[in-house]
C-alpha positions as CSV (number, residue, x, y, z in Angstrom):
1,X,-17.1,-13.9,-38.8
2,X,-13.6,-12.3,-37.9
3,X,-12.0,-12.0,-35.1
4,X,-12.9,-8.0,-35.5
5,X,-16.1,-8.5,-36.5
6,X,-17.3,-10.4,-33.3
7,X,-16.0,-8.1,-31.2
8,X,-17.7,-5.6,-33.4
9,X,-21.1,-7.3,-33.5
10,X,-21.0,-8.1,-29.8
11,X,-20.8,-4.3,-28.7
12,X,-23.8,-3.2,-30.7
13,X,-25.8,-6.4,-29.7
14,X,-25.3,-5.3,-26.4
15,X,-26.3,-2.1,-26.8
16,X,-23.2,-0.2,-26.6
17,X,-23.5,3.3,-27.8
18,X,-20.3,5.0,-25.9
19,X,-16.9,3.8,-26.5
20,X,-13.8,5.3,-25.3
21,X,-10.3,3.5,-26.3
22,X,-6.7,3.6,-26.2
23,X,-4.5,2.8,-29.0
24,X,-3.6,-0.5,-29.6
25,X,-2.7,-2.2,-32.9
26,X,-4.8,-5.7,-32.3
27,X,-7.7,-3.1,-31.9
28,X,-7.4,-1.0,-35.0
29,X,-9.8,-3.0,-37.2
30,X,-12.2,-2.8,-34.4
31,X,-11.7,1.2,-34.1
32,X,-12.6,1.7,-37.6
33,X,-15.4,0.0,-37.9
34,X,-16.7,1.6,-34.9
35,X,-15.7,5.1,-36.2
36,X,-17.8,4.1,-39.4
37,X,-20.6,3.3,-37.0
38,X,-23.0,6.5,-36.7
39,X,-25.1,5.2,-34.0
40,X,-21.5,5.0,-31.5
41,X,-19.9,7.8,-29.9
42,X,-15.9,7.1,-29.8
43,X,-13.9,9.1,-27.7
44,X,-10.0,8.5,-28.3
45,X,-8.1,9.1,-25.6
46,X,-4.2,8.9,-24.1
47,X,-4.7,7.4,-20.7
48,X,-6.8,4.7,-19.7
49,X,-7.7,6.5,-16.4
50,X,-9.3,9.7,-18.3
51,X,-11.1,7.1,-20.3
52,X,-12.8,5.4,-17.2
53,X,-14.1,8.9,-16.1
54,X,-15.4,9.8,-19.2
55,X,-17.4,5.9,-19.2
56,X,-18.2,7.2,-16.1
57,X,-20.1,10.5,-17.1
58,X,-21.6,8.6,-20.0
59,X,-23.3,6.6,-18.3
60,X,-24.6,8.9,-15.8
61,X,-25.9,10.8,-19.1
62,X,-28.1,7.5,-20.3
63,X,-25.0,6.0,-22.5
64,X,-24.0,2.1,-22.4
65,X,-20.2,2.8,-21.8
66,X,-17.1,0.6,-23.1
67,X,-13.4,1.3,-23.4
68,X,-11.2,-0.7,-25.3
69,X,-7.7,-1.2,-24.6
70,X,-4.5,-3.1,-23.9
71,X,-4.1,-4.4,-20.7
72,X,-0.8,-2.9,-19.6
73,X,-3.1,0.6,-19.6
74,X,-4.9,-1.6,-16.1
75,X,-2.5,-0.7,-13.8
76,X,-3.4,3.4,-14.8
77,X,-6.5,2.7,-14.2
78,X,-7.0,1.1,-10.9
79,X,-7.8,3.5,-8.8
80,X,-10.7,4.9,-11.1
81,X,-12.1,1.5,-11.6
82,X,-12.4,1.3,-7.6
83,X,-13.3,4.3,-6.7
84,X,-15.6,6.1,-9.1
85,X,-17.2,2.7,-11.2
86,X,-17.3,0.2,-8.6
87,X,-18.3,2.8,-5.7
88,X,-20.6,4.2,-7.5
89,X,-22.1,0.9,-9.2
90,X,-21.3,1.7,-12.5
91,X,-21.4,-0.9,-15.0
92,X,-18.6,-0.9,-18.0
93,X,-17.5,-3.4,-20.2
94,X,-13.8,-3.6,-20.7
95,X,-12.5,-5.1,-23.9
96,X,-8.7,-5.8,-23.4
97,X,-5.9,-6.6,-25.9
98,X,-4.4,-9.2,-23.3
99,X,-0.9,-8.3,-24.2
100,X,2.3,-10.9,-23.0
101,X,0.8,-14.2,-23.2
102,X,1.3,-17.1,-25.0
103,X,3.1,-15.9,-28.7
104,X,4.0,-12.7,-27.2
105,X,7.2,-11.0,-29.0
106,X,7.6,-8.5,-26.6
107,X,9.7,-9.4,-23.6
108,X,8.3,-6.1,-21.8
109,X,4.4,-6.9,-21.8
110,X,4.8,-10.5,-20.3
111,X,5.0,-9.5,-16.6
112,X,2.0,-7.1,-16.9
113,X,0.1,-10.1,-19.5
114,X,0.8,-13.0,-16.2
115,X,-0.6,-10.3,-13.6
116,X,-3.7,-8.8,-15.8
117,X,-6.1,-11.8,-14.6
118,X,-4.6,-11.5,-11.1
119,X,-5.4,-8.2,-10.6
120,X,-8.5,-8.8,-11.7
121,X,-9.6,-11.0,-9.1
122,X,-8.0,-9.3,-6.7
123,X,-10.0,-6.5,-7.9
124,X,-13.0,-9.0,-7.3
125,X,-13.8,-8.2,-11.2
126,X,-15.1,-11.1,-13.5
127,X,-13.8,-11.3,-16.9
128,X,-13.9,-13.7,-19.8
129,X,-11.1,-15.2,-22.1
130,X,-12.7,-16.2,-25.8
131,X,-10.9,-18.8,-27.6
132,X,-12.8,-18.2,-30.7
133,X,-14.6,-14.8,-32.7
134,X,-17.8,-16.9,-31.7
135,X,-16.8,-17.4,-27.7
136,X,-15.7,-13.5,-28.1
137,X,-19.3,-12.3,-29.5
138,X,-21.2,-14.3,-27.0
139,X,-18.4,-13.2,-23.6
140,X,-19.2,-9.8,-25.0
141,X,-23.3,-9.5,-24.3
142,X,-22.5,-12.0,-21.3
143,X,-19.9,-9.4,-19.8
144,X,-22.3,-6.1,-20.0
145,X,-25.3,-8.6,-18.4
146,X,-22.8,-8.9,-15.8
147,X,-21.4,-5.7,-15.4
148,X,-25.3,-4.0,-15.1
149,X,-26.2,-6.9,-13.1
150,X,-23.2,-5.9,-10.7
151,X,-22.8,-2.6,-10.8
152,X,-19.2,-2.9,-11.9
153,X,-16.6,-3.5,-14.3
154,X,-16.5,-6.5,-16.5
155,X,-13.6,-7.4,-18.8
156,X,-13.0,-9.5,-22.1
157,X,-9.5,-10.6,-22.3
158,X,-8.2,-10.9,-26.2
159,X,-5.2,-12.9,-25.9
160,X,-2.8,-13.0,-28.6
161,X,-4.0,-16.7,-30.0
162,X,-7.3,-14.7,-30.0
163,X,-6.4,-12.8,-33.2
């Protein structure tokens, strides 16, 4: 299995029938095999903010919410992670294109790539860093356990080596 394909696999193991995402070129194989899938709703959308409401409202209408998207898009989306998901005890699993670590060609996406698991924790969100498509598959059903379990946010970080 890919790197793709576990990520793939691990969403509809879980159960995920709702996924929001934000562009993001590590995640395009991903995004078209879930717009292939007929048994997912995928809602594309510009900001990462908008797509945490709209998890939000999907799972209040029975849907097992995820958004995928590059981590620089977690700074937008603070405030809607804290106050809406978290508040409300909202579980959503966060699949993340961990963006500025190691092998990063991009000088602008290392600051936000060093802060991402920092402002995680101080979010007091757990996430998960696979080293390998079969680490990523089994973070994946770990991280919605844990997000239902807690009522909040869980995220899998895809660094760079990931893919």
């Amino acid at each position: 299995m890919d790197s793709s394909e576990a990520i793939f696999d691990g969403l509809k193991d879980a159960g995920i029938d709702f996924i929001v995402s934000v562009p993001c070129v590590n995640l395009s194989k991903i995004l078209n095999m879930i717009d292939e899938d007929d048994d997912i709703i995928h809602i594309p959308v510009t900001r990462e903010e908008e797509g945490i409401g709209i998890c939000a409202g999907a799972y209040l209408g029975g849907k097992k919410p995820a958004i995928l998207m590059q981590n620089s898009g977690l700074g937008n989306s603070i405030n809607a992670l804290k106050s809406l998901t978290q508040l409300y005890e909202m579980p959503l699993l966060m699949i993340m294109s961990h963006r500025g670590t190691e092998g990063e060609t991009i000088c602008g996406q290392v600051p936000m790539g060093e802060s991402t698991p920092l402002i995680l924790k101080a979010m007091n969100f757990n996430f998960f860093k696979p080293g390998t498509p079969q680490g990523a598959y089994e973070d994946i059903l770990n991280a919605w356990d844990l997000s239902v379990e807690e009522g909040k946010p869980v995220s899998v970080l895809l660094e760079i080596k990931y893919w």
